[in-house]
N, C-alpha and C positions, 0 to 999 in steps of 0.2 A: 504494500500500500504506500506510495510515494504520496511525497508531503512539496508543495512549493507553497512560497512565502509573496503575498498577497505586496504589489509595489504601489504606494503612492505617493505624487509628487509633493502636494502637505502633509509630510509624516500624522500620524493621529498623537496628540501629543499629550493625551490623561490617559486614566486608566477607559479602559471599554468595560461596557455594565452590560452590552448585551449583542448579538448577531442573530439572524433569520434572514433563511433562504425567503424567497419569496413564492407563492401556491404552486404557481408552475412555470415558472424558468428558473436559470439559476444564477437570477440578482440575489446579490446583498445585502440585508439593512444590517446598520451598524449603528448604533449609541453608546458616546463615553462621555466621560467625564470633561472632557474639551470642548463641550455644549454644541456640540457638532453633529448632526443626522445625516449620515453618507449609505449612498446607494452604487455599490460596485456590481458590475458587469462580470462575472467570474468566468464566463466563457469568452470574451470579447476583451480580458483584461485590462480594462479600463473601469475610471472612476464616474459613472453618470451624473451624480449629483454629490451636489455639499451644502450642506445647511446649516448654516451656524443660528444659536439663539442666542439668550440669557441668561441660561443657568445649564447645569450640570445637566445633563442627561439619563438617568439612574436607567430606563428599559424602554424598550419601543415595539412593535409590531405591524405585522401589516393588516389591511382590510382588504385588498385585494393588489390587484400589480401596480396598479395608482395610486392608491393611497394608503399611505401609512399613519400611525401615531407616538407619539414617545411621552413620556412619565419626567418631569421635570426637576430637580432641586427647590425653585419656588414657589412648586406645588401645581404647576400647569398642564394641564394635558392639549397638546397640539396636537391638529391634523396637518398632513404637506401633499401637497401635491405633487409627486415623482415625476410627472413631466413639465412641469413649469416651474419647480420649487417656490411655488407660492404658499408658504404658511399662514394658519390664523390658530386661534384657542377657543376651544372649545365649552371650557370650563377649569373649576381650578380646585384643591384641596387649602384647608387651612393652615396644612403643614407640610413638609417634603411628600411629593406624590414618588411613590417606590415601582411601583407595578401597573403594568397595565397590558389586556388582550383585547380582542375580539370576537366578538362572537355572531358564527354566519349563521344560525341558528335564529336569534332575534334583534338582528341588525345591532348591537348594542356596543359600544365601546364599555370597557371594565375595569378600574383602577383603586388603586389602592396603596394609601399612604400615612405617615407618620400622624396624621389626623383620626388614626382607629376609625377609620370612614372606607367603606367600600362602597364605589357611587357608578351607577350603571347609567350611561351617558345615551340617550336618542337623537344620532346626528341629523335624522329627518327633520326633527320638531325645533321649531324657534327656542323651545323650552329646553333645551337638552337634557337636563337632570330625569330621568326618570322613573328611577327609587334611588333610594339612600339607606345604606343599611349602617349603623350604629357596631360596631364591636370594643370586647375588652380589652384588647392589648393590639398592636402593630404585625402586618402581616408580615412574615416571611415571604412567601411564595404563592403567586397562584399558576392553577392549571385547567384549560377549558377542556373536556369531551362531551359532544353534544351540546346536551341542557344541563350535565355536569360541571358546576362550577367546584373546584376544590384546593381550598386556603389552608397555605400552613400555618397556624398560629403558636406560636412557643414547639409543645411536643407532642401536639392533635394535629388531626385533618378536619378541616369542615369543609361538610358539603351543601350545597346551594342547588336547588331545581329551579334554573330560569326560568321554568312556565307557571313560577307558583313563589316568587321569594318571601311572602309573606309566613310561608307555611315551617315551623319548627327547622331546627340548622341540624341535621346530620351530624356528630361527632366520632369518628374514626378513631379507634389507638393505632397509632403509626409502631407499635411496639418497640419504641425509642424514649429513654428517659432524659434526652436531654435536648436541646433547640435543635430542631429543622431549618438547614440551610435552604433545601429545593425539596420541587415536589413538583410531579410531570404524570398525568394522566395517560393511559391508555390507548390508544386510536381504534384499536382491533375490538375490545374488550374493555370488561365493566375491572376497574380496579386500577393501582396507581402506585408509583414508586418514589420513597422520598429517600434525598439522604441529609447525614449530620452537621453538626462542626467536629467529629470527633470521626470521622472514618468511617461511619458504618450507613450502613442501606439497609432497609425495610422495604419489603415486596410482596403485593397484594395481588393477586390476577383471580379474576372468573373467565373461564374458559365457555362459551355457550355449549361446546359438543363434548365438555367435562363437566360429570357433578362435584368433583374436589377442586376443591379452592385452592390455590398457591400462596401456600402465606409463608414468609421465612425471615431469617435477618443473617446479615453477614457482613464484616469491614474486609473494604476494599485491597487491603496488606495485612501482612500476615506480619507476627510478632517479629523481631527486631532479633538479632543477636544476646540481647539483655535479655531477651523474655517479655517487653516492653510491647504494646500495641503504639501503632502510627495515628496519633490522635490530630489526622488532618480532615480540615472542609472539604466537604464533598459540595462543590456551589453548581455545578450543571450535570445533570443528567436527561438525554432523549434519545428514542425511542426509531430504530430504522423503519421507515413508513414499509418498506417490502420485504422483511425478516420478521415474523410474527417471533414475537419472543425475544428478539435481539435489543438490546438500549446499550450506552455507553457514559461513564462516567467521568466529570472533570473535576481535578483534586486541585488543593491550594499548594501541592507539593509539584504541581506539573507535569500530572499523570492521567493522561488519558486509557481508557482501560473500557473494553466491550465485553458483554456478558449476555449468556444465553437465560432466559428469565426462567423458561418450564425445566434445564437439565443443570440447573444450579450451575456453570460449571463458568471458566473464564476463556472466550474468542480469542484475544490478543489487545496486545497491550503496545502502544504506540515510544517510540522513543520519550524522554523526557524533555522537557521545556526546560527554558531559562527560565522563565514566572512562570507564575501561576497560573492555571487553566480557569480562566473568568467566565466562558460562557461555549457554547456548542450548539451547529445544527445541521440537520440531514438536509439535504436537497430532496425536492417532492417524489423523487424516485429511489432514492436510498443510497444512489453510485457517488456521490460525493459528501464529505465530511468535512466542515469547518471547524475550526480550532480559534477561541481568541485566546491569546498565551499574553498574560497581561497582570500587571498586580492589582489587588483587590482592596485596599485599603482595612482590612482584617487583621493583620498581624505587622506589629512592626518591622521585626526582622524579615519582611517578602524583599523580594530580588524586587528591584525597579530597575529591570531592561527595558528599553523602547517596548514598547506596544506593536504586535506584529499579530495577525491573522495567517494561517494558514490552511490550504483543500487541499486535502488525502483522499483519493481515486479509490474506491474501495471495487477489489476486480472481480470480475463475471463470476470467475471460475470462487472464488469465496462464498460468492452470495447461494450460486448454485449448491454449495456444500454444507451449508449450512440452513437453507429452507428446505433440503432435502431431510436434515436430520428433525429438524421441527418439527415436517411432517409426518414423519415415522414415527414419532413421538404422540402425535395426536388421535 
């Protein structure tokens, strides 16, 4: 799996909070902390757009290949226009807005921020706000499947049915006793896989054509010479859209690492980074892998190397080998 390293002519010059292919080609978005929204052309190697704001950039996403969104430092969430870079704001949180999705489900932008406010945005309506939901503490992480909305909060999952928010919140034991870094739902199947600041991963799956549920927990490295567990962030994990079963993990140690979810077992594990592994995503057919290899402002002592993006080619003859074994499996 060859890896090249993503060139552009204004270095990104903070850390990166977040990367996403786009539904179906394979543009770029990218948001760092350099309050900059860049849309790179990864087939065509070029940089399409740059967008600079105001504030820090904490997450972003797309709504479709024109238009995206990003979660802001001053608590804003903007829309852009991918071929005009024309930005506006859509609405705003009262405190750092951390997160934000979409959801093609009910047209709805989704964010979530230092405000304990998770506020479901209606871009059609003059009104955009169009609930608001109240929580205890600051999200972690969210993850859309479906009408499945599912927030990390502290060492729970909660879950959310957009076609009913009013109705009682879901609470999940992620069977992790200590704070959830990330948390990435399922695409195939009902269930969802979070991981720590401490190394380890929690894995839920419902299979439709299995009555046993997959539930297990495992850290990503194995004890130390000492005897010692590697009590590192696990901050991105996702899921290859065309490998049922297959996700991969990004460490604050700069360890990317693939895992088969139904045979317990470890795919392969990519050379290590200089930083930290900040964020990760599959292209819409699962043949490329992005890497942002970048510090996370987490731990003091993190490498602060340039900030650098790289896509590993993941090859036929892999993929064929490994949905061969899943389905054998099934």
């Amino acid at each position: 799996m060859n890896g090249s390293c993503l060139e552009f002519g204004n270095p990104i010059r903070d850390a990166i909070s977040r990367i996403e292919f786009a539904p179906k080609s394979n543009n770029l978005l990218i948001s760092s902390w350099d309050s900059t929204l860049r849309l790179y052309d990864v087939d065509g190697s070029v940089l399409r757009l740059e967008a600079p704001s105001e504030a820090a950039l904490l997450d972003c996403c797309f709504q479709n290949e024109s238009v995206a969104f990003s979660a802001g430092s001053d608590g804003f969430v903007r829309r852009y226009d991918l071929h005009s870079g024309i930005l506006d704001t859509i609405g705003n949180h009262d405190d750092i807005a951390t997160s934000i999705s979409y959801s093609n489900e009910t047209c709805q932008v989704i964010s979530a921020g230092f405000d304990k406010k998770i506020i479901f945005w209606d871009t059609r309506e003059a009104k955009s706000v169009a609930y608001q939901r109240n929580i205890a503490a600051e999200v972690e992480s969210m993850s859309l499947s479906g009408f499945n909305l599912m927030v990390a909060i502290g060492a729970s999952i909660y879950v959310y049915d957009l076609r009913d928010l009013d109705k009682p919140v879901q609470s999940k034991d992620s069977h992790l006793d200590i704070r959830i870094r990330c948390v990435n739902s399922i695409p195939y199947s009902k269930g969802y896989v979070v991981g720590s600041v401490d190394g380890r991963v929690a894995v839920e799956i419902r299979y439709p054509s299995d009555p046993n549920d997959v539930r297990y927990m495992f850290r990503c490295h194995p004890k130390s010479k000492d005897g010692r567990y590697h009590l590192v962030s696990v901050n991105d994990i996702v899921f290859n859209p065309l490998i049922c079963g297959a996700f991969v993990t990004g460490d604050n140690e700069g360890y990317v690492t693939a895992w088969d979810a139904r045979s317990r077992r470890r795919l392969f594990e990519l050379p290590r980074y200089a930083n930290s592994v900040a964020a990760l995503s599959y292209n819409h057919v699962g043949q490329l892998l992005a890497v942002a290899s970048s510090y996370t402002y987490q731990e003091a002592k993190e490498t602060e190397e340039p900030p650098q993006i790289f896509i590993h080619s993941i090859d036929d003859c892999y993929i064929r080998s490994v949905s061969a074994g899943s389905s054998s499996r099934n």
